[in-house]
N, C-alpha and C positions, 0 to 999 in steps of 0.2 A: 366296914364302912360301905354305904350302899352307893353304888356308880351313880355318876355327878347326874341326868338323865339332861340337863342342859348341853352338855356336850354332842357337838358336829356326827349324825349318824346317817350311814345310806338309807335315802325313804325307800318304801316298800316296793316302789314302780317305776322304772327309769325309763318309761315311754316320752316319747318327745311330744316337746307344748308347743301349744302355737299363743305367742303372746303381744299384747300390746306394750311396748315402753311409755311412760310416764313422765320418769325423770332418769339422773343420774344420782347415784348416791356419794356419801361423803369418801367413799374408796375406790370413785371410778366406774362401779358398773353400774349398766344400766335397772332399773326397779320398775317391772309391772306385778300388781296384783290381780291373784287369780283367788275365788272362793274364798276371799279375805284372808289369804297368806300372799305374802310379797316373794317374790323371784328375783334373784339378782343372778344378769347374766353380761359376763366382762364384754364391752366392744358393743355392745348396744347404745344407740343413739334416740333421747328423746322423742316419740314421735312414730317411733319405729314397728312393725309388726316383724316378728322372728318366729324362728323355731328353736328350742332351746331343750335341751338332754339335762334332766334333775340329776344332778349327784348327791350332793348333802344334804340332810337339814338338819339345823337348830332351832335355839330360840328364836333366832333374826328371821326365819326364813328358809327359804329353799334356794340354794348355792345349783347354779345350771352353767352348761357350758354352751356356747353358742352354733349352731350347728347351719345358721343358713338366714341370710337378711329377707324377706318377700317382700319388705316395701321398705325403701329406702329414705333415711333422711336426707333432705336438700343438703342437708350439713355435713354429709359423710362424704371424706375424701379418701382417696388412697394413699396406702400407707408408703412410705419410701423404704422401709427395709425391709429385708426378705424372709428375717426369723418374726416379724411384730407376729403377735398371735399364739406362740408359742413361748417366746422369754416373756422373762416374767420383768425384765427392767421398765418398759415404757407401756402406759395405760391409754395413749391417746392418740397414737401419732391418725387414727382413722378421723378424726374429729376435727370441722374447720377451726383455724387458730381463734379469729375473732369469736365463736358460739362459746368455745373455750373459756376465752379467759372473763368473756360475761358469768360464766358457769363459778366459774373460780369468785371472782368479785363478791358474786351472791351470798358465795358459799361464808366470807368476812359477814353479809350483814345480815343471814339469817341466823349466824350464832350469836351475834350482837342481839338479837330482837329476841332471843330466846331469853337471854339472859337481863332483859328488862328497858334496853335502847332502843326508844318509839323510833326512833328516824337517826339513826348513825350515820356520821361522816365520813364515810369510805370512798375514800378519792378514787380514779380511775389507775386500775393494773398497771405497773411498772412489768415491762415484760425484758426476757434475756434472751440472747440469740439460745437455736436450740442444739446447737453441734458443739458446747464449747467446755461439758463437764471435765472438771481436770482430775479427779478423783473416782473409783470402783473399783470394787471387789468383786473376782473372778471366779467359779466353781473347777476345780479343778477332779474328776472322776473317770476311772477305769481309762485314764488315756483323750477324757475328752475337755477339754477346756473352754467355758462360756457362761452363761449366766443361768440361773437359776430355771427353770420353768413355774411359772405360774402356780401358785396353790399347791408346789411337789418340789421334793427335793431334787429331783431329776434335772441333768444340766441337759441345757440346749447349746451344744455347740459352734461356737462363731469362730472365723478370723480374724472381724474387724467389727467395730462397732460406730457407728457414724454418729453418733450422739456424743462420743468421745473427742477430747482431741485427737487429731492424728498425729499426733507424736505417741500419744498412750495405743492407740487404737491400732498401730503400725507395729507393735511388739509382740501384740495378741495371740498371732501364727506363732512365729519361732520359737516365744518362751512355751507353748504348748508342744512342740519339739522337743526342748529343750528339759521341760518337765515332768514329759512322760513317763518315762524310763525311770524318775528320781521317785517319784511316791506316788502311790495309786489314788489319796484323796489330800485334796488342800485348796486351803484359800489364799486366793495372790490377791491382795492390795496393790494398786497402781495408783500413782500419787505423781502429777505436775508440778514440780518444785518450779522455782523461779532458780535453781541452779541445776534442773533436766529431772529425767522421772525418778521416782522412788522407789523400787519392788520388794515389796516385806511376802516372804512366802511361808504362809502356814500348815504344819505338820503334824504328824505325831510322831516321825522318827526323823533326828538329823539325815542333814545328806551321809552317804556313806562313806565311802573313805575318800585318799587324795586325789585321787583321776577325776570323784564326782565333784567335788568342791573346786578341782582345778576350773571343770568345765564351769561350773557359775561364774566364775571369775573372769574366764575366757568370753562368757557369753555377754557380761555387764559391763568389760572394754570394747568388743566389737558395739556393740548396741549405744555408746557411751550413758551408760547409766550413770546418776549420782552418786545412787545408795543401792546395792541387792544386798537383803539380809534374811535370817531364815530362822523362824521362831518354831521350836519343837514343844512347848507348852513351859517353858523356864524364863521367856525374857527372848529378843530379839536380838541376835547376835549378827553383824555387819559381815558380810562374805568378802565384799567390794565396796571401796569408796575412792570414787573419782575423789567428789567434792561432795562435801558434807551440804546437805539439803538446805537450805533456806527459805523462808517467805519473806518480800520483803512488803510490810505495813507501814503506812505511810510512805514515810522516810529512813526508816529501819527494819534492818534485817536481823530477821529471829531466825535461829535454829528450830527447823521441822522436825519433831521428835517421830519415831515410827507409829506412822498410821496415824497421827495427831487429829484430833475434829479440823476440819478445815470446809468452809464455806465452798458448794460444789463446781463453783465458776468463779473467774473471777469478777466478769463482769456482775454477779449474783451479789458478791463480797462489796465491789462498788456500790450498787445502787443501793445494799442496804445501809452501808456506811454514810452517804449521800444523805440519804434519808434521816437518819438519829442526828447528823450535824445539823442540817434544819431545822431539827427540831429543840434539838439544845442552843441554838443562839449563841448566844456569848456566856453561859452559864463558867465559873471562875473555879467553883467547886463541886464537882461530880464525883460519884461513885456510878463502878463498870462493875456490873455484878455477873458471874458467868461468864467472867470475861476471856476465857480460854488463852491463846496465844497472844493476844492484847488484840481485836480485831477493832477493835471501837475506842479503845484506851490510848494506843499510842496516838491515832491520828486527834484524839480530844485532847491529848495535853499539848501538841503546835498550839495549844490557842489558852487553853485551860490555867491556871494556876497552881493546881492540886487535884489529882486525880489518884482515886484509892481502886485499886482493880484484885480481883477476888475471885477464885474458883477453886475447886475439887480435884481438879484434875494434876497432878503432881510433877510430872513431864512438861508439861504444858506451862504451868508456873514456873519450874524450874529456866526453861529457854526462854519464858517474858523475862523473869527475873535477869538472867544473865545479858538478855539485849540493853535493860534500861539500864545495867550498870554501865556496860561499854558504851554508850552512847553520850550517857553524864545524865542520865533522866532521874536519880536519884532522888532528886530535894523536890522533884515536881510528880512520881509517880510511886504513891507506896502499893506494894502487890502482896497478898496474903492468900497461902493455901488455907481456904473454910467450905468446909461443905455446907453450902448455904443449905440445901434442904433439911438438915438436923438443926444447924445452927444457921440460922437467918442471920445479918446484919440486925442489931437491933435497932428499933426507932430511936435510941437516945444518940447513935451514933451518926444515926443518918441527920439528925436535927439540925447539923450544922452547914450541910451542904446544901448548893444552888439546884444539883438534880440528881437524879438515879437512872442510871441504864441497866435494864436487866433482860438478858437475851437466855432464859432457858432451854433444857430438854423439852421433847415433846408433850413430857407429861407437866410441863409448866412452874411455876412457884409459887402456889399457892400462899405458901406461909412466908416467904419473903413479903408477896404482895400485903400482906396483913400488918408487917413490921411499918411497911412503905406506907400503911391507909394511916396507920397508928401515930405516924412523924409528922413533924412541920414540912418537911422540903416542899417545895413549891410548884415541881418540876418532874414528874416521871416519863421514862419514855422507854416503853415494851419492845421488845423484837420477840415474835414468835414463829414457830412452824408449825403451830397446831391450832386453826381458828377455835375449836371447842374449849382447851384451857386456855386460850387468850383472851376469850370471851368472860369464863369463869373470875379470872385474875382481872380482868376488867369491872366484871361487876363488884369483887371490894375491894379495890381504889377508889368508884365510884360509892358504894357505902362509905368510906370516909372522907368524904368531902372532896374527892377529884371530878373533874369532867375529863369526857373523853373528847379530845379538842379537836383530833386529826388522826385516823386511820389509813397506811398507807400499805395496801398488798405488794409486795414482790413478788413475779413468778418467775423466780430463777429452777425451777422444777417444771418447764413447762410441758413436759410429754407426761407426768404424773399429776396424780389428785394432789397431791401437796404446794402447798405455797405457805410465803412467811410473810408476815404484817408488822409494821413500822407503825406506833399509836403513842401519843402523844397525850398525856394525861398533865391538869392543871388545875391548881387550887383560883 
């Protein structure tokens, strides 16, 4: 087979450019063109003249690192942490908030406008504080523990992460102590329960004997952990359990399975929640498609009559499943493990309900959306994190007779290019 020749290769010359920026691209960095190829170079602001070091090219372009700003955007602020630049977790903290989240807005109505919406309704940014993520995943290597670097596997080592809660962000140091000595590479998941953190630490070899196991034990009472547990590639096995993890939605508490999808904030989880009850009214009979933990389902049937919630995920059904039973939600919430992507909901099932809520992966629901354009229901309403296929999934609902009635972005990701949109589709 001949090499892919699209793939990422060092160009021939890594002398540094002197560039004008443009814009900002859909990943955060900044985009000038030179001799009609584009540069993308992280941490550049619109407007901007730099000097910038080529690394890569592909088909996209030439991938540069930023080596020095010469003229400054009005908009460029200083960063508040001390690794920004290095970790690869936060894209923006240089960037004033408000040029920001105009950045982000756009970003909803030029993938609308691509995909055939002369003038889309895109309400103004719903923003989240930016210190309050309750959920990340740590790099743990040769002794050093922190997040990822940029474009490379190499970790850039922290003690504290200020984006974090501090309650997670406060463990940081010690379990890096603590986990030194245990394995040379791993991934720790840190999780904000609403009954204290969660630490799933991943491996290729168990801890080793009893003295090491004592010590995780030792170290998840001192710390009062909820859950520390340690997955060597078989399934996640509980070291320590204070108190078994919880979330609680709405007004019910579900069991947090290990490392379960969980919305990055809470206040994130609010305002998108906020947002889909708005938009479903008083609707009696809904389908929660994607529905993960029930994030949308439980609080839709306080009001709902019949609510069908539906996902993939197995864990995740399993602890909806067992809250709605303890709870008596039985006769008001049926829940089904279906992997929508293979198996869609079909249009003859949805014909009977008042609406659909479908909150996918990044890569969207295409073929969901097609069952949804194909049915009577009257009533869809999208949650995405990816404006490109929400866009796409927009345009057929709209091929079958939906309007797009209200567009609402959340940036509960606000130091990243990512944001999620709340959109409101209506026959």
């Amino acid at each position: 087979m001949r090499p892919d020749r699209r793939r990422s290769r060092k160009p021939q010359a890594g002398a540094p450019l002197t560039l004008t920026v443009e814009t900002v691209g859909a990943g955060g960095d900044g985009v000038a063109t030179r001799d009609g190829v584009r540069h993308f170079v992280p941490h550049a602001l619109p407007g901007e003249t730099v000097v910038a070091v080529p690394r890569s090219r592909s088909a996209e372009g030439v991938r540069c690192t930023l080596e020095r700003v010469e003229n400054a955007s009005p908009q460029r602020v200083t960063p508040f942490c001390p690794v920004f630049g290095r970790c690869g977790g936060c894209a923006f903290q240089h960037w004033r908030r408000d040029a920001l989240t105009a950045w982000k807005r756009e970003r909803v109505v030029a993938a609308l406008r691509q995909r055939g919406f002369a003038d889309p309704p895109v309400a103004e940014v719903r923003s989240c504080p930016e210190t309050t993520r309750r959920r990340a995943t740590l790099a743990l290597k040769d002794g050093r523990l922190g997040f990822s670097e940029a474009a490379s596997h190499a970790v850039v080592p922290v003690d504290a992460c200020p984006v974090l809660r501090a309650e997670l962000s406060a463990l940081i140091a010690p379990l890096r102590r603590l986990l030194a000595p245990l394995a040379r590479e791993a991934a720790v998941a840190l999780t904000w329960t609403d009954s204290g953190a969660d630490v799933l630490v991943r491996a290729a070899a168990e801890p080793g004997g009893w003295e090491e196991r004592q010590a995780l034990a030792d170290f998840a009472a001192a710390h009062d952990l909820a859950r520390l547990s340690w997955d060597s590639g078989s399934g996640a096995v509980p070291l320590a359990t204070a108190r078994p993890p919880t979330m609680r939605i709405g007004e019910v508490a579900v069991a947090f399975p290990d490392a379960a999808f969980l919305q990055p904030s809470a206040e994130g989880e609010a305002a998108l929640r906020g947002a889909v009850l708005e938009e479903l009214g008083g609707a009696a009979r809904v389908a929660d498609l994607f529905c993960g933990l029930g994030t949308f389902a439980l609080p839709i049937a306080r009001a709902a009559e019949r609510v069908v919630a539906a996902d993939a995920d197995g864990a995740a059904i399993a602890a909806l499943t067992a809250a709605v039973a303890a709870n008596g939600l039985g006769k008001r919430v049926a829940v089904a493990a279906r992997d929508l992507f293979r198996d869609p909901l079909p249009a003859a099932e949805l014909d009977g309900l008042d609406a659909v809520v479908f909150d996918p992966p990044r890569a969207g629901a295409a073929a969901q959306a097609r069952e949804i354009a194909a049915s009577a229901v009257p009533l869809a309403v999208a949650v995405s994190c990816n404006p490109a296929t929400f866009a796409r999934d927009a345009r057929i609902l709209a091929d079958g007779g939906f309007t797009l009635a209200a567009a609402i972005p959340v940036d509960q990701f606000p130091l990243s290019p990512h944001l999620e949109v709340v959109a409101a589709f209506r026959r």
